[in-house]
C-alpha positions as CSV (number, residue, x, y, z in Angstrom):
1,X,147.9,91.1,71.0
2,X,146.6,94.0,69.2
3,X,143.5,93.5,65.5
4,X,144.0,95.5,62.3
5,X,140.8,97.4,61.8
6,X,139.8,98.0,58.6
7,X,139.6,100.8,56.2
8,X,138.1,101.4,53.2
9,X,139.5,100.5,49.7
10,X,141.1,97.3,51.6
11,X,140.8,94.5,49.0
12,X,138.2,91.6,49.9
13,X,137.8,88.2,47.7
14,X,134.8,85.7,47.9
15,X,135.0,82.2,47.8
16,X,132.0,82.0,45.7
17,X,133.5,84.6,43.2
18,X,135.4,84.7,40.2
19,X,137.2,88.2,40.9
20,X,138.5,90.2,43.9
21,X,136.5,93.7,45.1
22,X,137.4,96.3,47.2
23,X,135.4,97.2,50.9
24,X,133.0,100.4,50.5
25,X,132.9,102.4,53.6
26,X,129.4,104.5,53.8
27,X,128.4,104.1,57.5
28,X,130.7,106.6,58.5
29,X,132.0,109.9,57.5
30,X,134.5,111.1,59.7
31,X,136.8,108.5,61.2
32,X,140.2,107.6,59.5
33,X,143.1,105.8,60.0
34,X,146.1,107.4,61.2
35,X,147.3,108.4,57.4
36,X,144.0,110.1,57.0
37,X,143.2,109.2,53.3
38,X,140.8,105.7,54.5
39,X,137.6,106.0,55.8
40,X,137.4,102.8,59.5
41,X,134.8,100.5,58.0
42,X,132.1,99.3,60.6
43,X,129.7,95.9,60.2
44,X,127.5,98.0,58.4
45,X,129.6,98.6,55.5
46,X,129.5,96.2,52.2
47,X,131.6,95.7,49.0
48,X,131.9,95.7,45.2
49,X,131.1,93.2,42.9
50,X,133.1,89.8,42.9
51,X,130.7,88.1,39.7
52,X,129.0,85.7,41.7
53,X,129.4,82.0,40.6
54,X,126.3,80.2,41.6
55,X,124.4,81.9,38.6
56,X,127.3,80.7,36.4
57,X,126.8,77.3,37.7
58,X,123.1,77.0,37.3
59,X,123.5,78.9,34.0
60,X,125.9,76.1,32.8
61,X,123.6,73.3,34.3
62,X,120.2,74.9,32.0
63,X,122.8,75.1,29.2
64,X,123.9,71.8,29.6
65,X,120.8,70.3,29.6
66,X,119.5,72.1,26.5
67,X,122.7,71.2,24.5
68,X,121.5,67.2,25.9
69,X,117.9,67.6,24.7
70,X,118.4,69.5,21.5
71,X,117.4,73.0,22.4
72,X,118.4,75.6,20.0
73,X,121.6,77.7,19.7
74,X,119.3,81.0,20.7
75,X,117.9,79.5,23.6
76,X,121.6,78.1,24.9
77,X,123.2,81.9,24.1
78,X,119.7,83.2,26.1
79,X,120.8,80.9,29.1
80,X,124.1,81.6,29.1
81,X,123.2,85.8,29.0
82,X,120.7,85.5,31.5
83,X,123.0,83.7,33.9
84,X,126.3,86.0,33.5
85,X,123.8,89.3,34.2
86,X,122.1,87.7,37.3
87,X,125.8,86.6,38.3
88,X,127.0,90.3,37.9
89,X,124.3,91.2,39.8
90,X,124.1,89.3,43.0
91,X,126.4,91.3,44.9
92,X,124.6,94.2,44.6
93,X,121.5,92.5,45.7
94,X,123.2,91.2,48.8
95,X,124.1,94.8,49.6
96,X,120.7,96.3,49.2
97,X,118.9,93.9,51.3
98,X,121.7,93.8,54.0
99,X,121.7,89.7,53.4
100,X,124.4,87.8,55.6
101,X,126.1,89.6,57.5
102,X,130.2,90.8,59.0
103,X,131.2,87.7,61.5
104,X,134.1,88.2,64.0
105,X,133.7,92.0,64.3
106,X,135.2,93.7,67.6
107,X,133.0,93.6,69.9
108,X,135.0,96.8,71.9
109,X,135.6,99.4,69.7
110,X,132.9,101.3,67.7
111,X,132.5,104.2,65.8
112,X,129.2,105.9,65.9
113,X,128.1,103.5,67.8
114,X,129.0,100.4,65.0
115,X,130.9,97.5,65.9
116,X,134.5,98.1,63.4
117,X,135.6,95.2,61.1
118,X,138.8,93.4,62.0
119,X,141.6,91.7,60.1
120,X,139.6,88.4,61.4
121,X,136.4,89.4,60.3
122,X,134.8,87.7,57.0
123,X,131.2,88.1,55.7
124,X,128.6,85.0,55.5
125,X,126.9,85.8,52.2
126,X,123.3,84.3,52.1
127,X,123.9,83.5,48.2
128,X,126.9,81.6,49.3
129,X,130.1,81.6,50.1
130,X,132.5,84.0,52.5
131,X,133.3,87.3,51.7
132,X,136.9,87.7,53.6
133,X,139.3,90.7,53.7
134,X,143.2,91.3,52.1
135,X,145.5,93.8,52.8
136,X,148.1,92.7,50.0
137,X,146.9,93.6,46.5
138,X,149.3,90.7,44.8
139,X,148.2,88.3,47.3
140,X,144.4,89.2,47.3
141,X,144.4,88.8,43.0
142,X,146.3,85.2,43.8
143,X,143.5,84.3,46.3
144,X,141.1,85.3,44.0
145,X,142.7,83.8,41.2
146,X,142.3,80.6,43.2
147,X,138.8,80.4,43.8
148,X,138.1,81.1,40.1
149,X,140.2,78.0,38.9
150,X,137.4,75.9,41.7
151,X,134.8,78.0,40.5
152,X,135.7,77.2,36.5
153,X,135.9,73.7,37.4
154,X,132.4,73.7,39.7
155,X,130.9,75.4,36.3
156,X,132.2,73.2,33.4
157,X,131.2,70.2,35.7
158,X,127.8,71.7,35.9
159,X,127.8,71.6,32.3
160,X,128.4,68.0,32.5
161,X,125.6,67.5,35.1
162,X,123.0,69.4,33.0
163,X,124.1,67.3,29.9
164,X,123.3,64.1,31.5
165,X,120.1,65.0,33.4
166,X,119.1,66.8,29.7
167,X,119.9,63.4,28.2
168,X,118.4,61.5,30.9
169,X,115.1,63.1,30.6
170,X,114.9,62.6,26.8
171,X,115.2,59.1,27.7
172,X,112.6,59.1,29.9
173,X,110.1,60.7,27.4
174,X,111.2,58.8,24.3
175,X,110.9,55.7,26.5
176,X,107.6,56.8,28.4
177,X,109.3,56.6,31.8
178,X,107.0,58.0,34.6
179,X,108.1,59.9,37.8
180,X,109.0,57.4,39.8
181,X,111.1,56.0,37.2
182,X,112.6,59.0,36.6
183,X,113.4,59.0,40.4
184,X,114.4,55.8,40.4
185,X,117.2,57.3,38.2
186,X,118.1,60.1,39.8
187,X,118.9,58.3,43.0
188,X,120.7,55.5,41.5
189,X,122.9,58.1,40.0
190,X,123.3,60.1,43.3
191,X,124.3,57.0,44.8
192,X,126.9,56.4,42.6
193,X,127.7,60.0,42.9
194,X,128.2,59.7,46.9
195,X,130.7,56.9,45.8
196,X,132.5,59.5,43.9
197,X,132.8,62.1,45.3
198,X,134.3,59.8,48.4
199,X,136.8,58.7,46.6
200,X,137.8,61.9,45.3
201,X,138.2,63.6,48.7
202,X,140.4,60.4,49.5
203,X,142.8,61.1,46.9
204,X,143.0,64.8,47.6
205,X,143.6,64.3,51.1
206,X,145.8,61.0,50.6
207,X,147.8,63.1,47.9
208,X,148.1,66.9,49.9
209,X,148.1,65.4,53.6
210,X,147.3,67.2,56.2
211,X,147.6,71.4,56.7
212,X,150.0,72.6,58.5
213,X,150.2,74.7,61.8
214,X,152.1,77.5,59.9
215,X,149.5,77.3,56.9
216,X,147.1,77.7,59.8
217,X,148.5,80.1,61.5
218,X,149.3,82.2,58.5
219,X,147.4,85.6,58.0
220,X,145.4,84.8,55.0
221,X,143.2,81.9,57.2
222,X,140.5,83.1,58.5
223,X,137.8,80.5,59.9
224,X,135.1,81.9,57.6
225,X,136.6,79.7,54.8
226,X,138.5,76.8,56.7
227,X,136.5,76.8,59.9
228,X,132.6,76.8,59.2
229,X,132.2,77.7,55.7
230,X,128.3,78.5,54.8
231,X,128.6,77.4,51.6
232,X,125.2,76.4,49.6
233,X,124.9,72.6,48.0
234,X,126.3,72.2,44.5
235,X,123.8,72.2,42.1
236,X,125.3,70.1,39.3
237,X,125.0,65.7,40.6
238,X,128.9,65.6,40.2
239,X,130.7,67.9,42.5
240,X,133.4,67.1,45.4
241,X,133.4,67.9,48.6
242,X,133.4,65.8,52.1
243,X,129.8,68.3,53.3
244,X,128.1,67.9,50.3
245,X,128.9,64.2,49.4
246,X,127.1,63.5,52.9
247,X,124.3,66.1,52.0
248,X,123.3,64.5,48.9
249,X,123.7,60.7,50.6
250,X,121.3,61.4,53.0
251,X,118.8,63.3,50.5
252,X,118.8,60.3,48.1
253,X,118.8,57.6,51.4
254,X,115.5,59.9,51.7
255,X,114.4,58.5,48.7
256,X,115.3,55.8,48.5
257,X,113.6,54.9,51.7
258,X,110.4,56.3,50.3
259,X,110.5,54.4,47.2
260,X,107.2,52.1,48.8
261,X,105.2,55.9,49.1
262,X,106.5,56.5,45.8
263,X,104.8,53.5,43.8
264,X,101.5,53.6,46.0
265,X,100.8,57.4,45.6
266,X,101.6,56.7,41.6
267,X,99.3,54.4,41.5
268,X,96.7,55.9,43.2
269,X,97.3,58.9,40.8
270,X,97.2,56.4,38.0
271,X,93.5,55.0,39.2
272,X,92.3,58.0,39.7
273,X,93.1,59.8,36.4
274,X,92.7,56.0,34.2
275,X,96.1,56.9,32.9
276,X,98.2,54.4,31.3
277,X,101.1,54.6,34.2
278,X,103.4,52.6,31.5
279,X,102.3,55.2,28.4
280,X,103.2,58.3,29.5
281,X,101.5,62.0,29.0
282,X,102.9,62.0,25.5
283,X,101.2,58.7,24.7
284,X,98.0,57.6,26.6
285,X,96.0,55.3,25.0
286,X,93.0,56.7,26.1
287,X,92.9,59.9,24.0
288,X,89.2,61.6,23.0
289,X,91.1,62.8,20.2
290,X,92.5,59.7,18.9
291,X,89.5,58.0,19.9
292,X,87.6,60.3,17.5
293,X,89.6,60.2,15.0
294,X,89.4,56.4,14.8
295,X,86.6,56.7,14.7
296,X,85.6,58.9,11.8
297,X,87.8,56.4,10.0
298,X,85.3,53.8,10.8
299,X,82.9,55.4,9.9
300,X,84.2,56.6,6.4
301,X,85.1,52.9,6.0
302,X,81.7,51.3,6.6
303,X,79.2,54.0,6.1
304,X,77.0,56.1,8.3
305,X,75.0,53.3,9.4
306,X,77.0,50.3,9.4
307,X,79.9,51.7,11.0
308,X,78.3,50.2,14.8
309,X,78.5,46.5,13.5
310,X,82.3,46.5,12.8
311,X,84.4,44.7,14.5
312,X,86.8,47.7,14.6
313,X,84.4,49.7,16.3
314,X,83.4,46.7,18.8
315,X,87.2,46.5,20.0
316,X,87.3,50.1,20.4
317,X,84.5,50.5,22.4
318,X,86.0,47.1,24.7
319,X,89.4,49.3,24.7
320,X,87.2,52.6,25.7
321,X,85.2,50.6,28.6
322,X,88.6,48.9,29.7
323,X,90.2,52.1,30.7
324,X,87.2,53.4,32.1
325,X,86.9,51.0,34.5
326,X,90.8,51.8,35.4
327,X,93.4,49.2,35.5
328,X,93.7,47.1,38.9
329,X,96.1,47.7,41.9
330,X,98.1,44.5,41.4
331,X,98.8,45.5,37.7
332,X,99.3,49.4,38.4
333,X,101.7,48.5,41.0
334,X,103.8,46.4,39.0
335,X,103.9,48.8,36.0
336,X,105.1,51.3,38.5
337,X,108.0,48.8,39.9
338,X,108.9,48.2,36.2
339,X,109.0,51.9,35.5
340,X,111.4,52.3,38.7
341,X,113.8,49.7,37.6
342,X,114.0,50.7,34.5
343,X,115.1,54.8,35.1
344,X,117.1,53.5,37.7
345,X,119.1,51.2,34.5
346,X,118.2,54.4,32.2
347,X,120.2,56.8,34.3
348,X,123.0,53.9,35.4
349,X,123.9,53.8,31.9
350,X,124.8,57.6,31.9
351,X,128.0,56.4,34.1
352,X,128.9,53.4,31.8
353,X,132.4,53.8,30.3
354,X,131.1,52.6,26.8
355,X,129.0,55.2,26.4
356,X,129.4,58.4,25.2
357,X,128.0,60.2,28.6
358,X,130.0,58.0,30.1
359,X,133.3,58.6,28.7
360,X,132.6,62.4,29.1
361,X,131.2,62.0,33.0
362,X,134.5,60.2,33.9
363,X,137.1,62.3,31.9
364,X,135.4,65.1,33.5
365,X,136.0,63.4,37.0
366,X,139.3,62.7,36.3
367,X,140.1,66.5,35.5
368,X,138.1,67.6,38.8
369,X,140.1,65.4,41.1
370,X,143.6,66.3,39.3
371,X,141.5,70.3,39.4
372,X,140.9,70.0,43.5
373,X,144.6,68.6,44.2
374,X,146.2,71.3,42.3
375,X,143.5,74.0,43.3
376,X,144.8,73.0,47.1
377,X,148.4,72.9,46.7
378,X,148.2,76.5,45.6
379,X,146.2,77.2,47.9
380,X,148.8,76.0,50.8
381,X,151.8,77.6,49.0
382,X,149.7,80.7,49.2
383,X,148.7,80.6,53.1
384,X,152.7,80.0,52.7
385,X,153.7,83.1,51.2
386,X,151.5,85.9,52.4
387,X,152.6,85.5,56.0
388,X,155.3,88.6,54.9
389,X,153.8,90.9,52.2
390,X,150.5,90.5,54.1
391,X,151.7,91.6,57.7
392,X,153.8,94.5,55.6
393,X,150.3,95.8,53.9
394,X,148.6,95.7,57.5
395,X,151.5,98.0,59.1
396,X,151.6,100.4,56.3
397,X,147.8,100.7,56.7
398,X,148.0,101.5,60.7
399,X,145.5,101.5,63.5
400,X,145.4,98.4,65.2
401,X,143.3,98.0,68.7
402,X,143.7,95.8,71.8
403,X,142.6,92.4,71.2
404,X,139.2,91.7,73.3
């Protein structure tokens, strides 16, 4: 069984991208196929831009959370710049820094002593995602069609993500939550997310079945994608995905399980600093400032001298001394325990159908998992169809070698 090398101009998609690009050949200057007109590309060759959509996603988280917490409309437009430039950009960082890498090549046939690039071979970007290549210039803008419909939904359910943590954490300064209540939140919600996500893959998989050996076998499945994809975590708390779900269960387990560490180290912090754990940063009662400033109230009230036999100035100076001596272990700790239970209700309340986060968390997971079925059913008619116009592309191109 003979490989299709690959030439130049040969169209490549990435399943991290929003747009197909085309395979630059520079490593090399003299070797062609047999119509002369396409430079053999070799494992050190790279591509163009396919608009990267991890920026995108992060971008939409920032945004998200901003739009939660009442940033401005300039610092939203800011985000959303920033993140489409850096997304535009990625590519050609990958390409200067010789990140990831060309898997698969053949490990027989060089030219100038480089490895050449196969019909099998893909590229493991270090962003993420798998760069592979396409003959066919229909089926390669179908592919990549493809994995911008997953990569629109992965972004505007970033966007949900960001809006809830954004709202989240205005809870938790509004209510004078501390950090351990705010974790308490976060891995209540990833639990729930684990949950999820579960039950999403369940219905995708109970709804599409299994792939088939001819979807398998067709020419547009390469093992980069299906096989061992080296895809990064989603950023955004809702996302689907059988890896990931498992990814984030076991990071927020960690948490969980160190939710003892969590309340002791707090405390300690707490004792240490003769914080108010239950006030917050944003409203400690020991303040010099508003300590001084009650004071020159006293002082305007009783007069220079008399101010020191008020009453008012007695219970401030009792308040003063109280905090300087720090509040005890058994009380610390239980403020903490408090603080976790109640970021663990704050962010819990984010999922609750009656509320308006709610209702916009779970219409969004209804249009993911309706998103992933059909984003999968296209993408098995696809592996379908390009068995012929794929194969036709190949020949026209020529130069094939003798399988290893």
């Amino acid at each position: 069984m003979k490989k299709a090398i690959l030439p130049s101009k040969v169209y490549l998609v990435c399943s991290s991208g929003m747009m197909k690009s085309e395979l630059v050949v520079f490593s090399q200057g003299t070797v062609y196929n047999d119509k002369k007109n396409r430079l053999i590309a070799t494992k050190e060759d790279r591509f163009g831009d396919f608009m990267c959509k991890y920026a995108l996603i992060l971008g939409a988280l920032v945004a998200g959370a901003l739009v939660a917490s009442g940033g401005s409309l300039a610092a939203i437009l800011f985000t959303v710049m920033i993140a489409t430039g850096i997304s535009l950009s990625m590519c050609a960082i990958v390409n200067l820094f010789n990140g990831g890498g060309w898997k698969k090549i053949h490990p027989k046939v060089y030219v100038e002593k480089k490895n050449v690039l196969t019909d099998k071979s893909y590229f493991s970007c270090p962003i993420g995602g798998t760069i592979i290549p396409i003959y066919d210039k229909n089926i390669a803008s179908q592919q990549a069609e493809i994995f911008r419909n997953k990569a629109t939904t992965e972004i505007a359910m970033s966007f949900i993500g960001g809006w809830m943590l954004g709202g989240y954490g205005a809870y938790c300064v509004s209510a004078q939550v501390g950090f351990g209540g705010y974790m308490a939140g976060m891995t209540s919600g990833y639990f729930l997310n684990v949950g999820v996500n579960i039950l999403q893959d369940e219905i995708k998989n109970q709804v599409n079945g299994e792939m088939t050996d001819s979807q398998k076998d067709s020419p547009l499945f390469n093992e980069g994608i299906y096989g061992a994809p080296n895809d990064l975590g989603y950023y955004a708390p809702k996302m689907s995905g059988d890896e990931n779900s498992v990814k984030t269960g076991v990071e927020a387990r960690g948490i969980h399980d160190n939710r003892e560490e969590i309340i002791r180290k707090g405390t300690e912090n707490a004792q240490k600093q003769r914080v108010n754990p239950n006030a917050g940063p944003l409203n400690n009662p020991y303040n010099k400032n508003k300590f001084n400033a009650r004071e020159k109230e006293i002082r305007k009230q009783y007069g220079k001298h008399n101010y020191r036999r008020s009453e008012e100035w007695k219970s401030m100076q009792r308040e003063k001394a109280s905090f300087n001596r720090g509040l005890g272990q058994k009380e610390l700790t239980s403020r903490h325990t408090k603080n976790l239970r109640d970021g663990g209700k704050g962010f819990i309340n984010g999922f609750d159908p009656r509320s308006s986060a709610g209702q916009l968390f779970w219409a969004g997971t209804i249009f993911e998992t309706v998103s992933n079925i059909v984003i999968e059913q296209d993408q098995r008619a696809l592996l379908d169809a390009a068995a012929n116009p794929e194969a036709i592309a190949k020949q026209k191109l020529g130069v094939f070698a003798k399988k290893a």
